[in-house]
N, C-alpha and C positions, 0 to 999 in steps of 0.2 A: 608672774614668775613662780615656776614650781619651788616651795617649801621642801626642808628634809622633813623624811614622815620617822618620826622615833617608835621604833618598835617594841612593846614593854610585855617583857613574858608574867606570868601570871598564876601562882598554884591554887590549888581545888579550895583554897580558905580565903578566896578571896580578897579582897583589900590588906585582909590582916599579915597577907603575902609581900607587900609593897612598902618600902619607906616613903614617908611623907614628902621628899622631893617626887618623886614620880606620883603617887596621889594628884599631887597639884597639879602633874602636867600633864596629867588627866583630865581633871577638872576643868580646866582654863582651856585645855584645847577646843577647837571648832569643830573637827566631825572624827569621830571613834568610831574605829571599824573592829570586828571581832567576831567568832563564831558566838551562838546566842547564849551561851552560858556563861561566856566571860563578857559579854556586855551585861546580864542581868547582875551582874556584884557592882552597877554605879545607875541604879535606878532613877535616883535625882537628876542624874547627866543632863544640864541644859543643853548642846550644842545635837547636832546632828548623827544619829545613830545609823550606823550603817551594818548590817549583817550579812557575814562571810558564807555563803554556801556555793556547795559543789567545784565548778571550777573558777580560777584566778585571775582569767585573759582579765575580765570586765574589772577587777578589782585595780590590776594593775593600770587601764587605762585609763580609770579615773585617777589612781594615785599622779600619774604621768604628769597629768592639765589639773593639778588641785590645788589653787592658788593661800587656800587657806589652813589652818594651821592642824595637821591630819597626826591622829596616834593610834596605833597599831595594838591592837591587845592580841597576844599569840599563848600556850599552855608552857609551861615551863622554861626553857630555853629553847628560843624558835630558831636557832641555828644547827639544831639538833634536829635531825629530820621533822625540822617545822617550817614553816612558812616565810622566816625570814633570808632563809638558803633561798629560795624562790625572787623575793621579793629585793632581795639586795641584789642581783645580780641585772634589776630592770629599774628601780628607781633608788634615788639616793636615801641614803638609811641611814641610823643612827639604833642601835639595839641595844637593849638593857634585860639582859637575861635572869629569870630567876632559876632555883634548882631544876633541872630537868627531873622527869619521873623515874628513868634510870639510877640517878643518883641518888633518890630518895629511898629506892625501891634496894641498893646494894644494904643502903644505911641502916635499914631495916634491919636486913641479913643480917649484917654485924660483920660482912665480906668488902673486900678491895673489890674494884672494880676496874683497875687501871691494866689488867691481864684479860680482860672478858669482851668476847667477840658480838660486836652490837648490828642488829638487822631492825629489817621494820615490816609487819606484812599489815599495816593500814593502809585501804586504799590499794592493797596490791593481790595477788593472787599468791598462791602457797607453792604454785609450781617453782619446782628448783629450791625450794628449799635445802633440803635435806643434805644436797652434795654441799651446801654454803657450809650448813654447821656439824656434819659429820666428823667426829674427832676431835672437837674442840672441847676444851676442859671447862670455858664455862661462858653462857651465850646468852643476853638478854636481846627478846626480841619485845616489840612494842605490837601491842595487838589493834583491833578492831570490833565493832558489833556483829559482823561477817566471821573474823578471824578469828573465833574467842580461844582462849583456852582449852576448851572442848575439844575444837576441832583441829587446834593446831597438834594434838596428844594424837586424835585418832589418825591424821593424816601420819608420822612419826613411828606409831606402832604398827603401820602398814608397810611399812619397810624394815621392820623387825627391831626398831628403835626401843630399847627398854634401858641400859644403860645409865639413865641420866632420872635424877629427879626436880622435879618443878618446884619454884616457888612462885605464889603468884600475889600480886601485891595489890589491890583494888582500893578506889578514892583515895589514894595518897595525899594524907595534909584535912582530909573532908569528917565530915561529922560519922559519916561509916566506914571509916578507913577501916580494911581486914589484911591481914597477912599471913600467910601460911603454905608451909611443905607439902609435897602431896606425891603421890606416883604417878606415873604417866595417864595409867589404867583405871586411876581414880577419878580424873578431869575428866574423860570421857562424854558423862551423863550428868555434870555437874554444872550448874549455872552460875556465870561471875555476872558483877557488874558491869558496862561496858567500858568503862574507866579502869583500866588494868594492864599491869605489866607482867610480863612472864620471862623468868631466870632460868636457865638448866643446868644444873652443875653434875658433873660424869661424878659419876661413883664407884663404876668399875672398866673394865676395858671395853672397848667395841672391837670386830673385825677389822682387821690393815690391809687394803688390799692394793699395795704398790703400783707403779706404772708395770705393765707386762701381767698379766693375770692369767694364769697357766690356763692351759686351752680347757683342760679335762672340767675345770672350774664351774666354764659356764654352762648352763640349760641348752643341749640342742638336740635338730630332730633325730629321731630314730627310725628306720636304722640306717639312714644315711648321716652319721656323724663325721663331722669334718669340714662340714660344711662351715665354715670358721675363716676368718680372717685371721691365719697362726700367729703366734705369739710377737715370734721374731719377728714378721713382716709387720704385722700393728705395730709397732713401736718406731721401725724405721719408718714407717710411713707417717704415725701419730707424728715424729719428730718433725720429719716433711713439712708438716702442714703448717710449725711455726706459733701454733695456738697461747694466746694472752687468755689472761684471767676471765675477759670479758668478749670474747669470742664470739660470733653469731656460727654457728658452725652444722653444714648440711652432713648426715650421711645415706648415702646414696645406694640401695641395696643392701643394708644392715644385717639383713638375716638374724643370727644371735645378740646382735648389738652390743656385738664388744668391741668394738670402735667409736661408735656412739657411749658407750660407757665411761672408755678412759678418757675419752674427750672430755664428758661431766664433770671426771674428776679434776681436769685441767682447770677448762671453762669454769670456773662455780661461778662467775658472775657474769656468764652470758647463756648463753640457749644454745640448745643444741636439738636437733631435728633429725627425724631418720623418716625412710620410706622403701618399705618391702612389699613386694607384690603376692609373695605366697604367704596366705593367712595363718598356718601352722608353725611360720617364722613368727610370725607376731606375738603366737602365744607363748614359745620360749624368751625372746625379747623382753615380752612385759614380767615375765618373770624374773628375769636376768635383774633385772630393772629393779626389782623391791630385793634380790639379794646383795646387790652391789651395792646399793641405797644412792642411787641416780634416778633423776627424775627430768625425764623432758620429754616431749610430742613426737607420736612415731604415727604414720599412718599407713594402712594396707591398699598401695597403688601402686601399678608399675608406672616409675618415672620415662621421659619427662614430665607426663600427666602428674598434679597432685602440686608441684611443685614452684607455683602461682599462690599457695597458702601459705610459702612461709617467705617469713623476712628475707631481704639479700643478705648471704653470705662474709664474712670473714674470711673462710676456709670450708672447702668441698670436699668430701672422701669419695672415691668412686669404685665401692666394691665389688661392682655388679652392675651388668648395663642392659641387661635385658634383651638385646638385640637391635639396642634405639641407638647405639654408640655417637654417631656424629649427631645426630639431635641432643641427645641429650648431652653432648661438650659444649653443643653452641650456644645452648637454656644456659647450662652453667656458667660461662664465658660472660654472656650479656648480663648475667645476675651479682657477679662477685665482685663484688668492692675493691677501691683503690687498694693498694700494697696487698690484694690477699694472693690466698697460693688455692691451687685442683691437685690430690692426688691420686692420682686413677693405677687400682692393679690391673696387671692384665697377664692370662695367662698363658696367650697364642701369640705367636709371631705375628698373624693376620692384627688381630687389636692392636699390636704394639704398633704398627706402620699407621692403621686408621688413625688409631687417636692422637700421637707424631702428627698426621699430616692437617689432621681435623684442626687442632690448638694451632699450627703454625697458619691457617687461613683464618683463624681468628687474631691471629697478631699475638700469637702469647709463644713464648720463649719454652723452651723443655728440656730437664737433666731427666736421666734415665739410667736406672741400677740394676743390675740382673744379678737377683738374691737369692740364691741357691746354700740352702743350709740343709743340716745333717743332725739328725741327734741319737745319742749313745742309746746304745739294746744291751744287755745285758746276755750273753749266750753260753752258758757253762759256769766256767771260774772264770769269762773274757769276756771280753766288750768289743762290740760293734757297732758301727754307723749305720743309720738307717736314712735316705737323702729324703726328702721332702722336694713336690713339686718345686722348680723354678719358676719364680715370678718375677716381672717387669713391673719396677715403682716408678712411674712418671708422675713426677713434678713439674707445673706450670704456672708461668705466672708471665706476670708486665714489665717490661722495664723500667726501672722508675723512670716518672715524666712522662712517660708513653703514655697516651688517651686511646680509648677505642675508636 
């Protein structure tokens, strides 16, 4: 009969971390599992050592069939982007948290914590960052050996992040515990420990750049500018699309990638992808990209090619179809997850019937806007309208219940 495995967190001081009922049930247990740093603080340990690396499946499967009496040593509070968030949700648990490093790392400060937006990039990659913690007045992320402070500074000032200064907090509770304020441009070239938390607290204002970002705004080519998905139409279209925090979301001939932009701003906690075929779009793009301070995967392909490298969709934008139209509805169509939506501009009568006809032989439903806007000129002492191409917003989606 599988055993509850009690999971016991644990800080950088060792035993001297732990009251003597958990001690004990340390001691007396049968097989301690742990990364090797918090097994080396119970040296004597008669029973069965077992050490945690890489990945979990195998941990868990043993925990599953472990008829004997199994305790978990995890870093601070393992329900804090630790191991016991994993672990509880596949075998029965029992957890006994000690301070997590965050909390030790505020206490430091001399700052609350209970207003401060927490990420983690251990273990994980840096992309997307920046749209997560963009604006936020005060942000602890938990680092990595990969991730250090260094590089989470240079990644930050490459989108023009200076705003915010660091604290960074190393061996927390440990015999070299350090702490200290720093500037962004300081860390750089700076070496921490790998044991290390990193604080950012704003200190003066950043750029605000709302849903709608005036067209004149972004980076595009010259001297064909215009090339843009306008203001007005992004937004009714962005709305279209329905976009959650956590979005997977494609755009589809991005050019300036200000659709792929405001989406990041949506999305912070999902991905967002874009794919342009002309490479001189790319270069404003990726520019756009570090002024707006959005960060996600654009590639120079014309779709549907390319478009087998990224995840399925959420939500599709169709800003540009190259000449692939019904291929590339029907890529999209097979690709896009349950409850999501396709919003395709279109600028010709011709497109608006193909891609109508394309989605309705895919089985997908479609509302259609014809958005024709005007904005004011200035002419003497008077004002005038100036109209703006009309465009066709076609929205598409499943009915719920309907399967492909």
């Amino acid at each position: 009969m599988t055993q509850t495995v009690k999971i016991i967190g644990i800080g950088n001081n060792g035993k001297e971390s732990l009251p003597q009922t958990l001690i004990r049930w340390i001691e007396e247990s049968e097989v301690l599992l742990g990364g090797e740093r918090q097994l080396s603080y119970f040296p004597a340990y008669n029973g069965e050592k077992v050490a945690i690396r890489g990945g979990l499946k195998s941990i868990v499967e043993r925990l599953q069939h472990e008829s004997r009496d199994a305790v978990v040593l995890a870093s601070g509070d393992p329900l804090f982007y630790g191991i016991g968030s994993y672990l509880s949700k596949k075998v029965k648990v029992e957890v006994y948290p000690y301070l997590s490093s965050v909390q030790l790392a505020f206490a430091k400060m001399g700052e609350s914590w209970q207003d401060a937006y927490f990420t983690s990039v251990h273990g994980r990659s840096l992309n997307g960052l920046v749209q997560r913690i963009d604006g936020k007045p005060k942000i602890a992320i938990l680092t990595d050996k990969e991730n250090t402070p260094g590089k989470i500074a240079s990644y930050l000032l490459s989108f023009g992040v200076t705003e915010y200064k660091a604290f960074v907090a190393e061996n927390l509770e440990g015999e070299d515990e350090k702490c200290g304020w720093f500037e962004l441009s300081e860390l750089t070239d700076r070496e921490f420990s790998p044991l290390n938390v990193v604080i950012l607290k704003k200190r003066s204002p950043g750029p605000v750049w709302p849903l709608g970002i005036d067209d004149e705004e972004f980076f595009q080519r010259k001297p064909d500018k215009g090339l843009i998905t306008k203001k007005e139409i992004r937004i009714l279209s962005i709305s279209a699309l329905r976009l959650k925090k956590d979005s997977v979301v494609w755009d589809i001939g991005t050019c300036t990638g200000s659709v792929a932009i405001e989406a990041a701003k949506i999305a912070t906690d999902g991905e967002v992808y874009a794919i342009e075929k002309n490479e001189a779009d790319i270069e404003n793009c990726l520019k756009n990209q570090r002024k707006f301070r959005t960060d996600f995967t654009v590639i120079n392909q014309k779709a549907p090619e390319g478009l087998e490298q990224f995840p399925d969709p959420d939500a599709v934008f169709i800003g540009g179809t190259g000449g692939e139209i019904k291929e590339l509805i029907h890529t999209c169509c097979s690709r896009l997850k349950k409850g999501g939506r396709i919003v395709l501009n279109a600028a010709t009568i011709e497109n608006l019937y193909i891609a109508k006809e394309t989605f309705h032989e895919a089985g997908y439903e479609t509302e259609i806007s014809l958005v024709q806007v005007s904005r004011s000129k200035p002419i003497l002492q008077m004002t005038r309208f100036v109209p703006l191409n009309p465009v066709y917003i076609i929205t598409a989606y499943r009915k719920e219940g309907e399967e492909e």
